[in-house]
N, C-alpha and C positions, 0 to 999 in steps of 0.2 A: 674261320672266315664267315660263314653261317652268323654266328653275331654281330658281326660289322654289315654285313647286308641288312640284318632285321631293324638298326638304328633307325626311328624315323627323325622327320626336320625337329620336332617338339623334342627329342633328347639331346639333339645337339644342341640348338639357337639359345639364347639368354636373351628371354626377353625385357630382362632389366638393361639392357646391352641396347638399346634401340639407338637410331640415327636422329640430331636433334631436329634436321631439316628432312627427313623422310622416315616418321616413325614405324614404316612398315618393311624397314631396314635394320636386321640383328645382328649382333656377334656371333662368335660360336664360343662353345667351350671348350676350352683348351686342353681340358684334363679330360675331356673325349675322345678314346680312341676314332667314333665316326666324325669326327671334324675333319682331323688329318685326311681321314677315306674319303669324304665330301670335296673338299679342296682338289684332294688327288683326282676326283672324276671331273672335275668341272676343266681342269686343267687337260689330263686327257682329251678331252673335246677339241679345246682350243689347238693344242698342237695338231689333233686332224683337220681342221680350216687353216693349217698354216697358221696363224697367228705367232708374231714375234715381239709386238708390245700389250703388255696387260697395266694399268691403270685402277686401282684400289684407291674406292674414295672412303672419308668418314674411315679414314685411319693414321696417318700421318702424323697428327699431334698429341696422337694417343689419349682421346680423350675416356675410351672406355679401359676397364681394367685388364680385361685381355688385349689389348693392342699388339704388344710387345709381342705376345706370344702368338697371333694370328699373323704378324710380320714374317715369323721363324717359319708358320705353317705355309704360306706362303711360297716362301724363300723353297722348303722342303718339296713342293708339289712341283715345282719348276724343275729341281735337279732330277727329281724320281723320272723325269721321260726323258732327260739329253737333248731336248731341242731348246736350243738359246733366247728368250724371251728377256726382253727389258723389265722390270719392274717399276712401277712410277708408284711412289705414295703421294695423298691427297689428302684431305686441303692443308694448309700451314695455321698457323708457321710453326712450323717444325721445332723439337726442342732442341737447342743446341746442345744442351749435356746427353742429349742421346746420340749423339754426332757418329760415335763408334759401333753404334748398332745399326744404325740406316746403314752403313758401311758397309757393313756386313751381311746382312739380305738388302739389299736395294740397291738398284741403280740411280734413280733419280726420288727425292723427297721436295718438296714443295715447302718454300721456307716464309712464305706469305700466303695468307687469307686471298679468295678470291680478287685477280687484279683489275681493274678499272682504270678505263683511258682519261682519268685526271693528274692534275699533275702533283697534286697532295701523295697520291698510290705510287707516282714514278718515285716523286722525292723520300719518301720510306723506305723505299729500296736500296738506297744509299748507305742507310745504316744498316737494313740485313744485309747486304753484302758484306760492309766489315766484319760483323759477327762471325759469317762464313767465310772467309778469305781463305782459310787456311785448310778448310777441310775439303775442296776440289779436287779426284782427283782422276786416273783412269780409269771409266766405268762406274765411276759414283762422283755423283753433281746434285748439288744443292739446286734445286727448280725456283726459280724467277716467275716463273709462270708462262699462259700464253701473251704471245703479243697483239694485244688488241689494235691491229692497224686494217687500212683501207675501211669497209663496210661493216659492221657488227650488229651485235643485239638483236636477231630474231629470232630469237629461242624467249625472248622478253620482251615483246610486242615490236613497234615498226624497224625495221632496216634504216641505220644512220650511217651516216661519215663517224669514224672517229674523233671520239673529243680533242684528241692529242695534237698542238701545233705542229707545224715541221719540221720546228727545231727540238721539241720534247721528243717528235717521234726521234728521231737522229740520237740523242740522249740516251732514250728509252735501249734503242738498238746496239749503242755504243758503249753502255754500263753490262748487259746481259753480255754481250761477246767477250769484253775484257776481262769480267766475270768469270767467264766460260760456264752460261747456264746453258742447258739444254734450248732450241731454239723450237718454239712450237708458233704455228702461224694463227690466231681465234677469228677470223673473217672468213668471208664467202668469196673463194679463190677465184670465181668468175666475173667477180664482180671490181677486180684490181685494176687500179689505176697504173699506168707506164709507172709514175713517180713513187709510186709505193712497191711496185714490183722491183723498182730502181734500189730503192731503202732495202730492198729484202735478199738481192742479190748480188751486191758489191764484193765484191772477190775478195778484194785488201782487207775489208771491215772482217768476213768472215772467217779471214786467215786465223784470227787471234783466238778463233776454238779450235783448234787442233794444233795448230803449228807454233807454239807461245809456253813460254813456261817464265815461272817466280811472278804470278797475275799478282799484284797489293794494289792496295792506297798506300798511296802516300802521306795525303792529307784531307783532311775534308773538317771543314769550320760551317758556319749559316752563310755564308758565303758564295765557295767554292770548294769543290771537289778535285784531287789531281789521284787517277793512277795510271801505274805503267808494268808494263811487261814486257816479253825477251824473246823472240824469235829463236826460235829451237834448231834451223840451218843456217843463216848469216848472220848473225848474233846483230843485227838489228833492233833497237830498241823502241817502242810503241808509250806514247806515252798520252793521255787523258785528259784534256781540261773543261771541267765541267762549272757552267757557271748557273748556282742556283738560285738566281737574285730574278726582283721581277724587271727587272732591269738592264741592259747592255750595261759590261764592267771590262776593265781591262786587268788582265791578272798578272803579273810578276812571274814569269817560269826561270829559278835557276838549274840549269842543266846540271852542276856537281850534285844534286841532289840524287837526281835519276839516272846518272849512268854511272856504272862502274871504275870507267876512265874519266879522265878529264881531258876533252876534245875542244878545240876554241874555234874549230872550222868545219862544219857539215853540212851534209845536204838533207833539207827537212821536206817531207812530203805530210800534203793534210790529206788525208784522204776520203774523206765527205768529196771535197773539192776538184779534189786532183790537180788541188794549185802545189809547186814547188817552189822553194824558197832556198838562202844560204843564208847563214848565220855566222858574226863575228865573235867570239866573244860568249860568257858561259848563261850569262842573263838576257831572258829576251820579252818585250810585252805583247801579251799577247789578245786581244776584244773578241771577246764574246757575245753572243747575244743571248735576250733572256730565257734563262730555259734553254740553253744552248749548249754546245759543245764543238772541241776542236781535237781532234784524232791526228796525232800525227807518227808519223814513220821516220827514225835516223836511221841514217845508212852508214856505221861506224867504220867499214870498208872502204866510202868517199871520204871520210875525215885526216885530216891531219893532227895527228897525235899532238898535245903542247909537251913537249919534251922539256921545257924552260924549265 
């Protein structure tokens, strides 16, 4: 024990291992026994403040050669005390072929580079969700990032409104839930508008991270985006129409596409809106606006089966 106390910082850290954006930020080495002790103390600490989420930046993409192996050490200092801590890795995008090992120590990884309230960073996200659709699952979630809504940017000179439209923001909030990313707030909470608070805490929208299972796309062209997902107690179906044109467009939704069953009569709720509607029939059109989207909720329990 006596030698693992005498390790100082200078026989752990690699300082060929630096941070690109803070180079006064090291790795450790791996093949040091004082790393693992190092990690084990720092962690120690934390579980005495109570702490249950830990956040590891300038690791997630692995850019240094020990990553992988600072992940495991990690992962290791969290089980050695038994108190339950989230793990988040930082910054993305994430590699997908390591998809099995964030799995495995991590809870949440960050699958995109820092996100910005433009709509170039929302529309990106479209296709990392694809790539990740599949590796979702309990207790490990591919990270979106934070949501940059209401007030932002003081950490980077003055205090703004969000870039983001109202319809982006709805988008923005609409793709992360269906998704099921982790939901992190990046504004100054005192400084919330009704309508942004309104965006952040819709019951319905929020349902679809916990209570949703088989989350996919469907489709997604330069156009339009569709996904849907499956309510995990009234087998309700939740389905996505995302339209990424700079433009209002109307989009074609055939329902045999998205449901299981084939239903020619249901009751559809949007739930941005809280307009409800009935539908004849398995095709229905549906307008968007630009940078918009339309969330909607069947109730296959009001439907009438087509038994024809």
């Amino acid at each position: 024990m006596g030698s693992l106390i005498e390790k100082k910082a200078n026989q752990i850290a690699d300082p060929s291992s630096a941070c690109s954006w803070n180079p006064d930020m090291y790795g450790l080495l791996p093949g040091e026994q004082g790393s693992q002790v190092y990690y084990d103390s720092i962690f120690t600490l934390y579980a005495e403040w109570g702490v249950d989420f830990i956040k590891c930046d300038d690791i997630c993409r692995m850019d240094a050669a020990s990553a992988r192996e600072e992940i495991e050490m990690l992962y290791r200092a969290i089980q050695n005390f038994g108190r339950p801590m989230v793990l988040s890795l930082s910054p993305g995008p994430a590699l997908i072929e390591e998809a099995g090992h964030y799995k495995s120590f991590a809870n949440m990884w960050r699958i995109t580079d820092d996100l910005w309230d433009n709509w170039p960073n929302i529309l990106d996200m479209f296709r990392r969700c694809e790539f990740w659709q599949g590796h979702v699952s309990e207790g490990c979630y591919p990270d979106c990032d934070m949501l940059p809504l209401g007030v932002i940017g003081k950490g980077f000179g003055k205090e703004r409104k969000t870039g983001l439209t109202e319809d982006e923001q709805k988008t923005m909030m609409t793709l992360w839930c269906i998704f099921r990313s982790p939901l992190m707030i990046g504004s100054e909470l005192t400084l919330l508008d009704d309508r942004t608070l309104g965006l952040l805490t819709n019951r319905k929208v929020l349902r679809l991270l916990s209570q949703t299972q088989n989350n996919r796309q469907l489709e997604r062209n330069d156009d339009f985006c569709i996904w849907t997902a499956e309510d995990t107690e009234d087998k309700s179906v939740y389905i996505a129409v995302f339209n990424l044109m700079d433009q209002p467009q109307e989009i074609s939704l055939d329902l045999k596409t998205c449901l299981q069953e084939d239903f020619t009569e249901c009751t559809v709720d949007e739930l941005w809106t809280g307009e409800t509607s009935g539908i004849n029939g398995s095709v229905f059109e549906i307008t968007v606006t630009a940078h918009g989207v339309k969330l909607f909720r069947l109730q296959p329990d009001l439907a009438t089966k087509n038994t024809g």
